[in-house]
Backbone as CSV, one residue per row, in Angstrom:
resi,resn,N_x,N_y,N_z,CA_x,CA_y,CA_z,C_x,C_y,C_z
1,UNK,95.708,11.716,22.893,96.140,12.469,21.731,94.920,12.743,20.857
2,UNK,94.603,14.011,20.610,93.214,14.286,19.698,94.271,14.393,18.119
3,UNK,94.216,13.923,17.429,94.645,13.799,15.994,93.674,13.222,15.022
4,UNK,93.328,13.779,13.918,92.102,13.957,12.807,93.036,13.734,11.632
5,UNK,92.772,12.891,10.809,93.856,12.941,9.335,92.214,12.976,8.109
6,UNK,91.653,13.497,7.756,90.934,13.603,6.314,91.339,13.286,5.132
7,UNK,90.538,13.416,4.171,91.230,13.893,2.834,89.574,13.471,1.985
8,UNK,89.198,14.542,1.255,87.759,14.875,0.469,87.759,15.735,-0.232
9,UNK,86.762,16.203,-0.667,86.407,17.395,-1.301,85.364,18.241,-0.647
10,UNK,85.602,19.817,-0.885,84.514,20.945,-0.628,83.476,20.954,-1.171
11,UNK,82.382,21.017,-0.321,80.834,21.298,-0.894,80.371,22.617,-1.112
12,UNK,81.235,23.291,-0.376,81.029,24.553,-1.124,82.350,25.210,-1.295
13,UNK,82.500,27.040,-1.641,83.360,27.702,-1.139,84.049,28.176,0.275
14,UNK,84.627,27.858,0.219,85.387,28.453,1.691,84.902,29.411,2.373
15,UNK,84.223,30.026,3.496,83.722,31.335,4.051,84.600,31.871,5.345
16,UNK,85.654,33.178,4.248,87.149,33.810,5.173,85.872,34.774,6.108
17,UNK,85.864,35.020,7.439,85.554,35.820,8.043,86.917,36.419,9.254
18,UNK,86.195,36.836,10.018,87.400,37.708,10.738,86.451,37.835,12.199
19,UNK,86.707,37.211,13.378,86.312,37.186,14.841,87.107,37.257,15.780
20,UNK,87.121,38.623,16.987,87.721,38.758,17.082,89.332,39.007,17.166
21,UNK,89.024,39.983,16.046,90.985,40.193,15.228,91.712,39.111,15.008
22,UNK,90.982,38.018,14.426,91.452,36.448,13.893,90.458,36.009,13.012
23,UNK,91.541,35.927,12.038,90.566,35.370,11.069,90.458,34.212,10.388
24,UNK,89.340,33.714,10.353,89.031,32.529,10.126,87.982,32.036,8.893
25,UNK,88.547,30.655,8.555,87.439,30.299,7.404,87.118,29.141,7.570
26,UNK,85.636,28.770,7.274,84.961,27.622,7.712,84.730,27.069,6.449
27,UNK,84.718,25.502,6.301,84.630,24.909,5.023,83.781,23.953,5.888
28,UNK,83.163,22.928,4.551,82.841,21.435,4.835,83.213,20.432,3.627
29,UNK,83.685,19.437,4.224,84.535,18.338,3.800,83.590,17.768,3.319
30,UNK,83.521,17.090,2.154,82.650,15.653,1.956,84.213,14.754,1.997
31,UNK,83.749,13.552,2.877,84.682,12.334,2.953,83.881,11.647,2.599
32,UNK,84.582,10.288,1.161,83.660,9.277,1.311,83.877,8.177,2.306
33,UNK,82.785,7.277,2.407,83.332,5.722,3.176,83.714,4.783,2.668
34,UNK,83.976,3.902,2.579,84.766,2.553,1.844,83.446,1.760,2.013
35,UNK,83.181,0.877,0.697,82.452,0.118,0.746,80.793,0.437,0.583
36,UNK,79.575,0.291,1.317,78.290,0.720,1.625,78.091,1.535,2.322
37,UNK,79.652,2.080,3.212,79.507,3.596,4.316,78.900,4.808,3.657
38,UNK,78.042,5.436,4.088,77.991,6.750,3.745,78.856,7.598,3.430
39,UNK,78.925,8.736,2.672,79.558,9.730,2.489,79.688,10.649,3.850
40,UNK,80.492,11.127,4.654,80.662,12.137,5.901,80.598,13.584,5.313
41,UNK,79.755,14.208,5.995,80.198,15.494,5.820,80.580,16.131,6.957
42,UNK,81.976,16.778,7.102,82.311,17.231,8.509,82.944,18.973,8.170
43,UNK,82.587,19.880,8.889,83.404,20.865,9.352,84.617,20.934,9.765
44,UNK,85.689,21.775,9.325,86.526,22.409,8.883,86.921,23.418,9.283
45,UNK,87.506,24.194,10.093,87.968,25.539,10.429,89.170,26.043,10.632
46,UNK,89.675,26.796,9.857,91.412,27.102,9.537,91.476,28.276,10.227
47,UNK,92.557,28.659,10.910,92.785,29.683,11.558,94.632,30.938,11.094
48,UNK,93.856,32.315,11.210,95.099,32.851,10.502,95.467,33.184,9.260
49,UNK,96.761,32.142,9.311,97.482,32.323,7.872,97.145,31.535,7.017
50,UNK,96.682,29.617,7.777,96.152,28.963,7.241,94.583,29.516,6.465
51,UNK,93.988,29.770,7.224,92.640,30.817,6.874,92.698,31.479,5.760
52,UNK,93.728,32.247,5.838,93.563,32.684,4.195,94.106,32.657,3.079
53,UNK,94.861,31.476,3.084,95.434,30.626,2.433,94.364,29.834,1.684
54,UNK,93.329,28.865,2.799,92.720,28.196,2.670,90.980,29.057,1.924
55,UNK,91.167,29.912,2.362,89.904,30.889,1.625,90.068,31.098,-0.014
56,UNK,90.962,30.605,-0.460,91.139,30.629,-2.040,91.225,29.571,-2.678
57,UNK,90.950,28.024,-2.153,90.369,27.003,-2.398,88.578,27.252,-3.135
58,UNK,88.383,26.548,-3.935,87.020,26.754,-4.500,86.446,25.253,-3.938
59,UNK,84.799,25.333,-4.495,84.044,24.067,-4.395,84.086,22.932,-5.068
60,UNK,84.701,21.903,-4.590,85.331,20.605,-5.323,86.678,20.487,-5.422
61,UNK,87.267,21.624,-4.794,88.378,21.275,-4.546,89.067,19.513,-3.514
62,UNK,89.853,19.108,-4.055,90.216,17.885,-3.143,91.332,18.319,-2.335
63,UNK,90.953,18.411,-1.131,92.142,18.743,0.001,92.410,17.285,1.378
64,UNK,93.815,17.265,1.737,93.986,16.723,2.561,93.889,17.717,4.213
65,UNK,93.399,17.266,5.602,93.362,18.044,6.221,93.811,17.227,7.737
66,UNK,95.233,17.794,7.893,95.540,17.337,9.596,95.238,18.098,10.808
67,UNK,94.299,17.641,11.878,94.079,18.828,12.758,93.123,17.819,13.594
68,UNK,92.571,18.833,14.500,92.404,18.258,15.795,90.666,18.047,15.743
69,UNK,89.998,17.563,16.364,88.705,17.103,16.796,88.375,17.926,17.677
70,UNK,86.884,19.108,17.621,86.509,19.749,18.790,85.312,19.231,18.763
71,UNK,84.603,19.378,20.356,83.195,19.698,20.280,82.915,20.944,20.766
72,UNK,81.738,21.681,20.175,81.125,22.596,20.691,79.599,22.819,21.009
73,UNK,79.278,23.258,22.278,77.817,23.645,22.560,77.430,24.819,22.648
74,UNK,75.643,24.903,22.242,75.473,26.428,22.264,73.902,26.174,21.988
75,UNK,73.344,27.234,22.831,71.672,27.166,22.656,71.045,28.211,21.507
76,UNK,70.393,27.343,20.823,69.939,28.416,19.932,68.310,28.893,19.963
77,UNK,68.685,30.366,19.678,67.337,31.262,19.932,65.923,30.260,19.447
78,UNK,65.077,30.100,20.820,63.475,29.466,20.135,62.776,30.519,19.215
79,UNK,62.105,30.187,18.375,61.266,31.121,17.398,60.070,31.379,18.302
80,UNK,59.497,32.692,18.498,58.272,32.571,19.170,58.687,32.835,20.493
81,UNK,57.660,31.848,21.236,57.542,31.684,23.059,58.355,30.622,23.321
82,UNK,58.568,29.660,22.860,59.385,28.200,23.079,60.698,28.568,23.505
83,UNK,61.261,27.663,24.283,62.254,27.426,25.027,63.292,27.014,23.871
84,UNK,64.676,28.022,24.264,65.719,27.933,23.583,66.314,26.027,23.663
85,UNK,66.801,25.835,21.994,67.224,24.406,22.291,69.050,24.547,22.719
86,UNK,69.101,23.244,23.334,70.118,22.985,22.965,71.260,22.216,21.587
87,UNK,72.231,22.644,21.311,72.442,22.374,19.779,74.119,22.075,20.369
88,UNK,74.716,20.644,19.105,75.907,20.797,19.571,76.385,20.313,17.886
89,UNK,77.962,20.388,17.927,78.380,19.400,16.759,80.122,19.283,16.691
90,UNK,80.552,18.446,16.261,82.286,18.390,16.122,82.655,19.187,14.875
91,UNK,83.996,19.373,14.978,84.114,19.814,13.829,86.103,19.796,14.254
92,UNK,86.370,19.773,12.656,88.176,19.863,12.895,88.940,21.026,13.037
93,UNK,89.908,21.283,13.934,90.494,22.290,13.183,91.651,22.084,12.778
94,UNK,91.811,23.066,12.024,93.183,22.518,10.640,94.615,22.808,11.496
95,UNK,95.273,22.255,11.451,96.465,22.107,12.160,97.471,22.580,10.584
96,UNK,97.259,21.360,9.487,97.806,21.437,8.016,96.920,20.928,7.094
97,UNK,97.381,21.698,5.785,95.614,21.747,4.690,96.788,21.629,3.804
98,UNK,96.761,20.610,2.859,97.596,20.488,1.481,96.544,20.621,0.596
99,UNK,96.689,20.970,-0.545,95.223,20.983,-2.057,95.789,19.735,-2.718
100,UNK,94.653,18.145,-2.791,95.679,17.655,-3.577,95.504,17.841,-5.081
């Protein structure tokens, strides 16, 4: 079962775009940790209706967020002559986004 439960605040504004005739908005979460843990910062991606729903959230908003765990890979362009790297990272997608 991939299941993600959050709940933080936005570091920034929400960014609604539109890929392939779906549109989508990418946020990032600050979660804190309990105790001496670091603060997390994780990605966010709402799809749809959620999407632009969620695109009218501002920065510092405190949202709860249920949704799933992806990974994704992808090589990104070398500057110059150098050999393209490889680059990866997780990120959630929103299943349900409450503002609390």
């Amino acid at each position: 079962m991939n299941k993600v439960k959050l709940a933080g605040r936005l570091t920034r504004d929400p960014e609604l775009s539109e890929r392939s005739e779906t549109k989508v908005c990418d946020m990032r979460l600050a979660v804190n940790g309990a105790g001496n843990t670091p603060t997390l910062f994780i990605d966010v991606v709402a799809f749809n209706e959620l999407a632009e729903s969620s695109a009218e959230l501002k920065k510092g908003a405190e949202i709860e967020v249920d949704g799933a765990l992806r990974y994704s890979e992808w090589e990104a362009k070398a500057s110059g002559k150098g050999k393209a790297q490889k680059r990866s990272k997780h990120s959630v997608i929103v299943r349900e986004l409450v503002a609390a």
